[in-house]
Every structure is written in structure tokens, then in C-alpha cells.
VEXBATOR-300556 format. One record per residue (C-alpha): residue number from 0; residue in three letters; x, y, z. Coordinates in steps of 0.5 Angstrom, whole numbers. Each point is the difference from the previous one (the first is absolute). Layout:
N
PT num residu    c1    c2    c3
PT NUM    ala     X     Y     Z
...
END
This chain:
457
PT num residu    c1    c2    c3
PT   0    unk     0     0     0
PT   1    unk     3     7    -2
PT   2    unk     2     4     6
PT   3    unk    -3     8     0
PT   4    unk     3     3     7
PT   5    unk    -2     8     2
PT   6    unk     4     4     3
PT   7    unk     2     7     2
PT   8    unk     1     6     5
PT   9    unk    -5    -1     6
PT  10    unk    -7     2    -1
PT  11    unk     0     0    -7
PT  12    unk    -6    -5     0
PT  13    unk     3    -6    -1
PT  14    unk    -5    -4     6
PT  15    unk    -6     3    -4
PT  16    unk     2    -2    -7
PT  17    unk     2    -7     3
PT  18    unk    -6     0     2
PT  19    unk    -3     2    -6
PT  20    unk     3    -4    -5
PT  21    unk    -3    -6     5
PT  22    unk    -6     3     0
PT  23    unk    -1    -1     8
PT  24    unk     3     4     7
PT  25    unk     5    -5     1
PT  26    unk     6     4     2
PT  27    unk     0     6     6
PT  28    unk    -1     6    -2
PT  29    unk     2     7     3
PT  30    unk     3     7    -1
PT  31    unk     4    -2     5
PT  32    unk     7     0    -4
PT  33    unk     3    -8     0
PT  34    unk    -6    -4     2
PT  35    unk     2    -6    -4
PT  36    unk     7    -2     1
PT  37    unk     0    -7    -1
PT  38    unk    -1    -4    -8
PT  39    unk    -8    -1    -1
PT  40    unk     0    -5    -5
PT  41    unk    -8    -2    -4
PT  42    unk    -2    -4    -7
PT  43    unk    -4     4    -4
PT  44    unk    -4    -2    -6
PT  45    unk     0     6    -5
PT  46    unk    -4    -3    -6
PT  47    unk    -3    -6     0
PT  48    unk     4    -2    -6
PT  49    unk     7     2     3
PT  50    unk     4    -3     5
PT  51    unk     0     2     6
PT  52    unk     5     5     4
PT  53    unk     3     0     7
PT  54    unk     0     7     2
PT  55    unk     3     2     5
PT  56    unk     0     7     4
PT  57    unk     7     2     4
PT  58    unk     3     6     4
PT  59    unk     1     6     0
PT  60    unk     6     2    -3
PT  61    unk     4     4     6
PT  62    unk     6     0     4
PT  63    unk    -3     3     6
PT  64    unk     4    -5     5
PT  65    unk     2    -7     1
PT  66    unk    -8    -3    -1
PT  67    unk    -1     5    -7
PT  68    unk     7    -2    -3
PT  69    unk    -3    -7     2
PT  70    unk    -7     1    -4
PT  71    unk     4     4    -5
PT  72    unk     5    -7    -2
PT  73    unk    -6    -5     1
PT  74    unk    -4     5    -5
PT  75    unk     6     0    -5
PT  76    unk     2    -7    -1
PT  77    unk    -8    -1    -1
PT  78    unk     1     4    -6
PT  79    unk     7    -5    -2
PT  80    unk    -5    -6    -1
PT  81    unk    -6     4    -3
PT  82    unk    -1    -1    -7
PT  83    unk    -5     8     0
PT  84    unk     2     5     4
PT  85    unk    -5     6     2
PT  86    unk     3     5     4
PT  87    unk    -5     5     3
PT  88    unk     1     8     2
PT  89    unk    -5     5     2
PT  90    unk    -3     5    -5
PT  91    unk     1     6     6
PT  92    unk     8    -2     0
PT  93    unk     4     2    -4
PT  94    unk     7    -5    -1
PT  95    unk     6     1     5
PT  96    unk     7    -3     0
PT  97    unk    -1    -5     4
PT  98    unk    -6    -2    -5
PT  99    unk     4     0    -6
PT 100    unk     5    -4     4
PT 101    unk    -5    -6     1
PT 102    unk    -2     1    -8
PT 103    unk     7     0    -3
PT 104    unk     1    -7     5
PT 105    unk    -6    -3    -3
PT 106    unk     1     2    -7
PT 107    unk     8    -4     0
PT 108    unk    -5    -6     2
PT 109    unk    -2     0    -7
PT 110    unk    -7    -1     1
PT 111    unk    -6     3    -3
PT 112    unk    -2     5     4
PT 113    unk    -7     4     1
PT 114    unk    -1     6     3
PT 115    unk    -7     2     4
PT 116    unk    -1     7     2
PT 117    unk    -5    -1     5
PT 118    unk    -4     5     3
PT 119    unk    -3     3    -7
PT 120    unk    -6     2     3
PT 121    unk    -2     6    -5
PT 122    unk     4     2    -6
PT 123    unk     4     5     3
PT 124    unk     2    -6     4
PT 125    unk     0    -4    -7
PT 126    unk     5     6    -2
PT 127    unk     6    -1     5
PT 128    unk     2    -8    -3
PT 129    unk     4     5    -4
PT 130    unk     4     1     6
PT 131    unk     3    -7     0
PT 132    unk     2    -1    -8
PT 133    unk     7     2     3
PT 134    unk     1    -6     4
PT 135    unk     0    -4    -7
PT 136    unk    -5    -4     0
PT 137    unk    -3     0    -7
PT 138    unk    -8    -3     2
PT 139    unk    -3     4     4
PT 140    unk    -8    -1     3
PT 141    unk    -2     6     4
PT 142    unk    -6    -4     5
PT 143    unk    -5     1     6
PT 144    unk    -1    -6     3
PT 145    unk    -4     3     5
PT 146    unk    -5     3    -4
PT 147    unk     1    -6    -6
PT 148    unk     3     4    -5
PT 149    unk     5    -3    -5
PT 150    unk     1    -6     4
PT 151    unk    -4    -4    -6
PT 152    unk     4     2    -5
PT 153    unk     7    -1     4
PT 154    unk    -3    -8     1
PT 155    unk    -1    -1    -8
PT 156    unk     7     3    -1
PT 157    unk     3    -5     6
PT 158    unk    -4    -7    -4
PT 159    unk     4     2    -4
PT 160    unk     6    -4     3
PT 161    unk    -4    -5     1
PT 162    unk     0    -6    -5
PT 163    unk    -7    -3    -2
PT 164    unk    -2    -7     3
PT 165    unk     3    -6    -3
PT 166    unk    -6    -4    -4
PT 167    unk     2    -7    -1
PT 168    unk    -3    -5    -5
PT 169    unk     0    -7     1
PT 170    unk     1    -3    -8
PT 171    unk    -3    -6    -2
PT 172    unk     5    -4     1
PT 173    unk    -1     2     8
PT 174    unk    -7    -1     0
PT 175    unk     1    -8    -1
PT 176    unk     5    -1     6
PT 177    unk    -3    -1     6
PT 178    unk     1     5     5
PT 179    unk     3    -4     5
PT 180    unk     6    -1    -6
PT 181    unk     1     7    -1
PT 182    unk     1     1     8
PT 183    unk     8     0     1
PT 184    unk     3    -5     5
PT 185    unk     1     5     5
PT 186    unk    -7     3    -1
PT 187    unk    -3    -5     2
PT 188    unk     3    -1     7
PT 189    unk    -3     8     0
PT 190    unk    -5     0     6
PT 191    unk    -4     6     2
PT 192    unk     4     6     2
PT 193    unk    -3     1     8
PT 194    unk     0     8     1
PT 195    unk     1     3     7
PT 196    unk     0     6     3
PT 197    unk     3     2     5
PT 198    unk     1     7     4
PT 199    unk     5     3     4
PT 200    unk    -2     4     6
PT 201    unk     3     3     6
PT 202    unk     1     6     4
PT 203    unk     5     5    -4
PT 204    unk     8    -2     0
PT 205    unk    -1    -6     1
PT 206    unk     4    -3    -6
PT 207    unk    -7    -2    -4
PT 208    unk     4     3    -6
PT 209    unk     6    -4     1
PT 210    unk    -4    -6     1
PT 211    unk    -4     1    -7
PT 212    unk     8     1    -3
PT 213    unk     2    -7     3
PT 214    unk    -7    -2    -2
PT 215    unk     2     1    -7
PT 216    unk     7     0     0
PT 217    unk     1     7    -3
PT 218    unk     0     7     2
PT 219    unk    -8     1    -2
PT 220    unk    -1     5     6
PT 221    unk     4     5     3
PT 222    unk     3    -1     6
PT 223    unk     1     7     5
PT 224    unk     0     1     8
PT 225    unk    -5     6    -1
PT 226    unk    -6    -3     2
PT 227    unk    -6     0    -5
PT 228    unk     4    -1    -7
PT 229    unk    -5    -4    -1
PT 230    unk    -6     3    -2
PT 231    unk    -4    -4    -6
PT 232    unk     0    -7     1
PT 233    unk     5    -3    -5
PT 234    unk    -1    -8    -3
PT 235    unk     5    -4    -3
PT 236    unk    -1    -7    -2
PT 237    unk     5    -6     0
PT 238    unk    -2    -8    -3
PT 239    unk     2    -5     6
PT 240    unk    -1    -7     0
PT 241    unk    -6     0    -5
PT 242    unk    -4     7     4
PT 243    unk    -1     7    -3
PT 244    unk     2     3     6
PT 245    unk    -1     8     0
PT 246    unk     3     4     6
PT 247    unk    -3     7     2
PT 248    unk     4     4     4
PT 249    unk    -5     4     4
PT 250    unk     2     8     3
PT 251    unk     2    -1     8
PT 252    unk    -6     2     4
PT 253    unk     0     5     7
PT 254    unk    -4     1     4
PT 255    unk    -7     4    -2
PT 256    unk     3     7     4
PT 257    unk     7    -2    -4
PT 258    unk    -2     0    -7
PT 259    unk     3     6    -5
PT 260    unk    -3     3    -6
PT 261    unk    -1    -6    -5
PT 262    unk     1    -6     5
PT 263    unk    -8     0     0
PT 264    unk     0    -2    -7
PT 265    unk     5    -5     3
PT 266    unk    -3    -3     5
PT 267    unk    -7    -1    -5
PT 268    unk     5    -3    -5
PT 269    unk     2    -4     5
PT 270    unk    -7    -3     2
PT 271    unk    -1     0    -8
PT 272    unk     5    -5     0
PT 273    unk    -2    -5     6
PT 274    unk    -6     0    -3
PT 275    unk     2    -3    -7
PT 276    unk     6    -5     3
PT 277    unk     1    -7     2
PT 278    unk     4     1     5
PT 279    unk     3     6     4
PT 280    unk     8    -2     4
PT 281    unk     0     6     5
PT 282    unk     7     2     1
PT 283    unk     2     2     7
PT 284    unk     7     4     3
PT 285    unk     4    -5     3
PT 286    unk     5     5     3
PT 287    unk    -7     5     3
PT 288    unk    -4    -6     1
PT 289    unk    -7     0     1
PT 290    unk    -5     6     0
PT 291    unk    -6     1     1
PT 292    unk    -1     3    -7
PT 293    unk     2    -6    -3
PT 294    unk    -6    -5     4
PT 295    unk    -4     5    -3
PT 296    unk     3    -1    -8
PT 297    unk    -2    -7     2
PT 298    unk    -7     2     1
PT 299    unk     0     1    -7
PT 300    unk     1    -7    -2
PT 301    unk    -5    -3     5
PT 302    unk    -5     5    -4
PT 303    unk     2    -2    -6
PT 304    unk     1    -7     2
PT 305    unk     5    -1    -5
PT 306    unk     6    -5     1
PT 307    unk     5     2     4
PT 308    unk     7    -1     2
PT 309    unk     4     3     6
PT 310    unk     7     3    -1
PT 311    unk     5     3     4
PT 312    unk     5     4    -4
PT 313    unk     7     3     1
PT 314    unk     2    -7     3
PT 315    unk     7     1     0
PT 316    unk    -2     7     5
PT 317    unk    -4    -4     3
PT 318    unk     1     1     9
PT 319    unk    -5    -5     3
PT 320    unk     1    -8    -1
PT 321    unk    -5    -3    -6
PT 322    unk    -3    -4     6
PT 323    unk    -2     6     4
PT 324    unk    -3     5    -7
PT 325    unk    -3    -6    -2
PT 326    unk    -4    -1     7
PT 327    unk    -1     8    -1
PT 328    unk    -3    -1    -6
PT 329    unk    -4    -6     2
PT 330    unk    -2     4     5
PT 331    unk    -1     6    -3
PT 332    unk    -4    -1    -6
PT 333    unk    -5    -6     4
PT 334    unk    -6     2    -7
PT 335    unk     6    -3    -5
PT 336    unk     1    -7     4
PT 337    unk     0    -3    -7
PT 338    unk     6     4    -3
PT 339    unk     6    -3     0
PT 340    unk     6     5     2
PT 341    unk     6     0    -2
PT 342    unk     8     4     0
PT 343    unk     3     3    -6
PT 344    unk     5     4    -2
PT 345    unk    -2     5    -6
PT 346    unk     7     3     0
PT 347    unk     5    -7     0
PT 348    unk    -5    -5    -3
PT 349    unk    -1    -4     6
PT 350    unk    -7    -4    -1
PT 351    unk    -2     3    -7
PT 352    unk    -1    -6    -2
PT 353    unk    -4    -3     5
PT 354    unk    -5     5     0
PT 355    unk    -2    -1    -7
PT 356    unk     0    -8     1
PT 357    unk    -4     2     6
PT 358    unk    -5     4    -4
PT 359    unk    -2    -5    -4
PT 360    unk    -1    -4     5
PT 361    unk    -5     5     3
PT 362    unk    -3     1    -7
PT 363    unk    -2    -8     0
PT 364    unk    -3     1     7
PT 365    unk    -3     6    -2
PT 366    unk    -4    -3    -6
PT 367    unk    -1    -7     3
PT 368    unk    -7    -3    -1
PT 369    unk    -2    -6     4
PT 370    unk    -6    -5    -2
PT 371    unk    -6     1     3
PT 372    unk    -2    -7     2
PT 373    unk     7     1     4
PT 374    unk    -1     6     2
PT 375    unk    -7    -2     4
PT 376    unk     4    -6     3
PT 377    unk     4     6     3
PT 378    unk    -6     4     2
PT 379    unk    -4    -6     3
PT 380    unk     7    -2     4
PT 381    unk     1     7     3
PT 382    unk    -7     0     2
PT 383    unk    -1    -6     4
PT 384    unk     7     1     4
PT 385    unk    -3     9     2
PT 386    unk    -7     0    -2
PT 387    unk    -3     6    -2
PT 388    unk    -2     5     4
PT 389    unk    -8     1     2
PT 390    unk    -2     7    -2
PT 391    unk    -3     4     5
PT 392    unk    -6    -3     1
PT 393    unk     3    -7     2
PT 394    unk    -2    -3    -9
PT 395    unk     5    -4    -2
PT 396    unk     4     3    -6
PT 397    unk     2    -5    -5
PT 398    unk     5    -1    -6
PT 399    unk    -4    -4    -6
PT 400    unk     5     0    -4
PT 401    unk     6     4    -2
PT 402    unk     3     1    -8
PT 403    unk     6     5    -2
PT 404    unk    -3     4    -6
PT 405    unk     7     5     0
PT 406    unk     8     0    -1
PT 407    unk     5     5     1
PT 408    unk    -1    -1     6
PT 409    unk    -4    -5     2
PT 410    unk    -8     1     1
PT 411    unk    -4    -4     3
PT 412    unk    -8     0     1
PT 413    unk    -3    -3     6
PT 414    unk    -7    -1    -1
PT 415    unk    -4    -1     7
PT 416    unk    -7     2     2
PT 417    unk     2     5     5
PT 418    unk     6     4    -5
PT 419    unk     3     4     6
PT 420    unk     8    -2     1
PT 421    unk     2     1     7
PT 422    unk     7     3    -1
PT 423    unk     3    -5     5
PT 424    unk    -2    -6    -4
PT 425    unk     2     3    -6
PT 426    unk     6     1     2
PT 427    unk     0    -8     3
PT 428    unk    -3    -2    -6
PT 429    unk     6     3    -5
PT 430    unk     5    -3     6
PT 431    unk    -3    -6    -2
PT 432    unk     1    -1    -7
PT 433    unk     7     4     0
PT 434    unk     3    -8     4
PT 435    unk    -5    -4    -5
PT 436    unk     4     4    -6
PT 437    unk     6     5    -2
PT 438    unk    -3     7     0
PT 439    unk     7     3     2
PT 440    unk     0     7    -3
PT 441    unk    -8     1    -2
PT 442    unk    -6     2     4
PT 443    unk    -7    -4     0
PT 444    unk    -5     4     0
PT 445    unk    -7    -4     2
PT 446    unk    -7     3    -1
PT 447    unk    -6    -2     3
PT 448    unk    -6     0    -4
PT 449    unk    -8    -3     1
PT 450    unk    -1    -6    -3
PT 451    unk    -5     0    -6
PT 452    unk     2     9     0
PT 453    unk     5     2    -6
PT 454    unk     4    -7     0
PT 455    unk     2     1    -6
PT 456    unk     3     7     1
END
């Protein structure tokens, strides 16, 4: 797929036109000035008879201090692998050295180079796109992505650049070969690509960034001790052992009174992404330890009911023994008693590995379906050993029978004349299936419902 990389100064409108061009709100917007930092990367389908792009919205380019310079490098390797680069100004500005600087260094690239004066909101506006001819870019589109204008004829100008699809024939001679003899060898070992998504969260500097590197093997995020370098979340996927697995690196969260400026956005993003994934590993501190802001990032697992895996870390920093945290992280996060925890280290390594066995491990769990004549079998055993409760008028409460409707993670319907569940025996009941089988990592989520009332739902 052809690789088209925005970039420009800060807050020329690089976000909106990704945003744009995407036809969804999916990066933070904002006025202020370096709110992306990190590479957010999307597949985009242009044309219907056009192959897709992989777009790709980068930072500001700026040397403010060590975080920008950082930002700054990312932006310009990005524009190296790009195939189209669409280098963005503001129609308000005029060019300075340290722009011209930036366009001389893309142009030794020798990659075809598109410029877009935004912020053309009238034609007096329009006119200023005369100002940038001497950065000697020779297409130039004056657009207004706010309010619309130029925006179309800049994406017919950006297909382009992008090849038409491939239409494949099959001849008459192919017709007669039955289809398993044009399979290949290999293509018949093929299974289905399993898909997992996984969020990375955790409270601000905690290494989630350095965990998404090691994750992926690569520099795919930026890595700073200033707390929030991370604002959108930032996806990158790797293949292991048969599974799709895509990471998402989320922004650091604060407490409520704590958060800045775009944060908030963060922190919606944050939800967002729970809300899609598979799994959640939070990431803790090994050298701070537990905070009570981290019990509450944990909470958002327990509201998601997303798998979940516990990590510690910063190992190699670490100043409590692994029995001691993990006692506290036992401790501390009761409501997560089915995650496993375990100690990495970003920075050297140490356990990466095992961490993406262990995430396929949970995945399994996570999407596990168990018979329904077995699963009766369990239910009719855990009722006989602690039967149910009465209700409060001294009515027996009985289980008819029990059927898992749902995966990911495992949902069970509990079909009873009475459907009201004590929260003690529903607790004692999802004890009881977890030592009859491997739930390790993944919630279970039973609903009582009245028999003969929406069995079906």
C-alpha cells in the first residue's frame, strides 16, 4: 500500500486534514500547539476501484526542546518511508528560515512533495498561498479543512498516486483445475488468522510507550520522561505464532484535579479503546510501587470486562522483592483476582516475550465456549453443594438451566423462575467454574433471566 505522510510546523491543521481525509474524528484536535506527538497510522479506502493508503498523521516539526527534537526526528523518518508527502502550512504565516530548512531537507528526499496552505477560509486568505512559491514546491492547493473548501480536489489529486486494484481472470484453462490443485502447498497449512487487540493502559510514566517498542521490536512510539508525551493512542501490530495481535498504546492517566489542557480528550480516547479490546495489560511502576490512582485505572478493566494482565515494570529498578509486590498487587486489586501478574522490563527486555505467550494464553480463555450439557453439569453440582438462597419471603430460588450465549468474554445466561442473583452467590458460582476449567485472565459474566421472558436475548 502507498505510504502518504502529513507534516508540517505545528498547528497548521495536520490532525484535521488526517481527520478529514479519514472521514472520522480519530486524532486529538486542538489549538494548542504540539498536541500530536506520536505517528498515528489508518488504512484509507479512497476509491472504490483504487487500492487502499495507509495515512499517516505525524508532529509538529519544531525544535522547542528535547520532547519537540524527538517528535521532530519521528516526523522525518516517517516522510523517508513515505511514498507522497503532503507538507502542510498555515495560509496566516508567512515562510521563515526554520521552514524553508524543513522543505530543503524534505526535497533532498526526492519524494514527490505536495504543498497544502490551510486556513484559506476566503479568498483573501486564498491569495497568501503566493507567499509559500519560494519554498519551491512547485503543487501547491490552498484548502480550508474547517470549513471544507479545496479539501476534495486535493484527494482526487492524492489518487493519483495510488495504483488502480488488480483484476484477476481466471482463464479456461484455470476454470478445469479444481480449486484445492491451485492451492499451494503452504496455502493449504494456512489457518485463519486469529485477531487480538490489546490496550496498553496505565497512569502517566510508567514505561507504556517503551513497553509498545519492546512489544513490536521497534521505535514506534516516542519515549520521554516528561510526563503526557503520549496523547492519541498509538496502535502498531505485530504477527505471533498464528494471531494478528495489535497494541495500543494509551495516554498516561491522572487524577481528575490533575488533568491538563488535551488530557481530557485522552482519557476519552482511553475509554474508547477499552471499550474495543481484548485484552488491557496495565502497566505499573516497580520503582514507585502501587498508587492508589492505579486501583482506579484498574477499574476500567473491571468496567470494560476486557481480559486482563497485570504488569510490573521497570523491574531491573525495582526495590521491593517479586513476593512482596505481588502480594500487594493481590491485595490491591481483589476486583482483578483472575488476571495474571506478572515482572518485565521495557527498557533490557526481560519477559517480553513471555508476555505475548501469556496474552495468547489469556486470548484463549477470553474467547472460550464451554457446552451447554457440561456447563448444566457444573451448575447443577455448585447448587447442590450451597443451594440457593431463599428471597425475602422464605421462596425457594431455583436454576432451570444454564446456556453460554456469548464470548470475549464468556457469558452465561442463568435461566431461573426468580432471576434475581445474590452478589455473594454469583461470586460463588463463577469461583466454582473457575476449578472446573482454565478461566485464567478473563472475566465471567452470568445474567440471570426469568424463564420463559427473552430466552433468546
Amino acid at each position: 500500500m502507498k505510504k502518504i505522510a502529513i507534516l508540517g510546523k505545528p498547528n497548521v491543521g495536520k490532525s484535521s486534514l488526517f481527520n478529514r481525509i479519514l472521514r472520522k474524528r480519530d486524532a486529538v484536535i486542538s489549538e494548542k500547539a504540539g498536541t500530536t506527538r506520536d505517528i498515528k497510522k489508518r488504512i484509507v479506502t479512497l476509491d472504490d476501484e483504487l487500492e487502499d493508503i495507509v495515512l499517516i498523521d505525524t508532529g509538529g516539526l519544531e525544535e522547542r526542546d528535547e520532547l519537540f527534537e524527538k517528535v521532530k526526528e519521528k516526523a522525518l523518518n516517517i516522510a523517508k518511508e513515505s511514498d507522497l508527502i503532503l507538507y502542510m502550512v498555515d495560509a496566516k504565516t508567512i515562510p521563515d528560515e526554520e521552514e524553508i530548512k524543513y522543505v530543503r531537507t524534505l526535497q533532498k528526499l526526492n519524494k514527490p512533495i505536495i504543498l497544502v496552505v490551510n486556513k484559506a477560509d476566503n479568498d483573501k486568505l486564498k491569495e497568501n498561498m503566493y507567499n509559500f512559491y519560494e519554498l519551491g514546491i512547485s503543487e501547491i492547493y490552498p484548502i480550508s479543512v474547517s470549513h471544507n473548501r479545496g479539501v476534495g480536489k486535493l484527494i482526487e489529486r492524492i489518487k493519483n498516486f495510488v495504483p488502480k486494484k488488480q483484476v484477476f481472470e481466471v482463464s479456461e484453462f484455470e476454470q478445469d483445475i479444481p480449486l484445492e490443485d491451485l492451492l499451494s502447498e503452504e496455502n493449504e497449512n494456512l489457518e485463519d488468522i486469529k485477531e487480538i487487540k490489546v490496550a496498553i493502559i496505565g497512569r502517566v510514566n510508567v514505561g507504556k510507550s517503551s513497553l509498545l517498542n519492546a512489544l513490536v521490536g521497534e521505535e514506534r512510539a516516542i519515549v520521554s520522561d516528561i510526563d503526557g508525551t503520549t496523547i492519541d493512542p498509538i496502535d502498531e501490530s505485530i504477527y505471533f505464532k498464528g494471531y494478528h495481535i495489535t497494541f495500543v498504546d494509551t495516554a498516561g492517566i491522572r487524577r481528575r484535579s490533575k488533568i491538563k489542557d488535551v488530557e481530557k480528550y485522552a482519557l476519552l480516547r482511553t475509554e474508547k479503546v477499552l471499550k474495543e479490546a481484548d485484552i488491557a495489560v496495565l502497566v505499573l511502576d516497580s520503582k514507585e510501587g502501587i498508587v492508589e490512582l492505579d486501583e482506579k485505572i484498574g477499574g476500567l478493566i473491571q468496567k470494560y470486562k476486557t481480559g486482563a494482565i497485570i504488569v510490573a515494570n521497570k523491574w531491573d529498578q525495582a526495590k521491593m522483592d517479586y513476593k512482596k509486590f505481588e502480594s500487594e498487587v493481590r491485595d490491591r486489586f481483589k476486583y482483578l483476582d483472575f488476571a495474571p501478574f506478572m515482572v518485565i522490563s521495557a527498557k533490557t527486555k526481560r519477559n517480553i516475550d513471555k508476555l505475548k505467550e501469556k496474552l495468547l494464553y489469556v486470548y484463549q480463555n477470553y474467547s472460550k465456549r464451554i457446552p451447554t450439557s457440561l456447563l448444566n453439569e457444573w451448575i447443577k453440582e455448585a447448587t447442590i453443594r450451597h443451594h440457593l438462597p431463599t428471597d425475602i419471603r422464605g421462596r425457594e430460588t431455583k436454576i432451570y438451566y444454564a446456556t453460554q450465549f456469548k464470548t470475549k468474554p464468556p457469558t452465561i445466561a442463568l435461566i431461573m423462575n426468580k432471576p434475581n442473583l445474590h452478589f455473594s452467590y454469583e461470586r460463588y458460582l463463577i469461583n466454582f467454574l473457575r476449578k472446573k476449567e482454565d478461566f485464567t485472565g478473563t472475566p465471567i459474566v452470568l445474567i440471570p433471566k426469568e424463564k420463559g421472558k427473552n430466552e433468546k436475548d
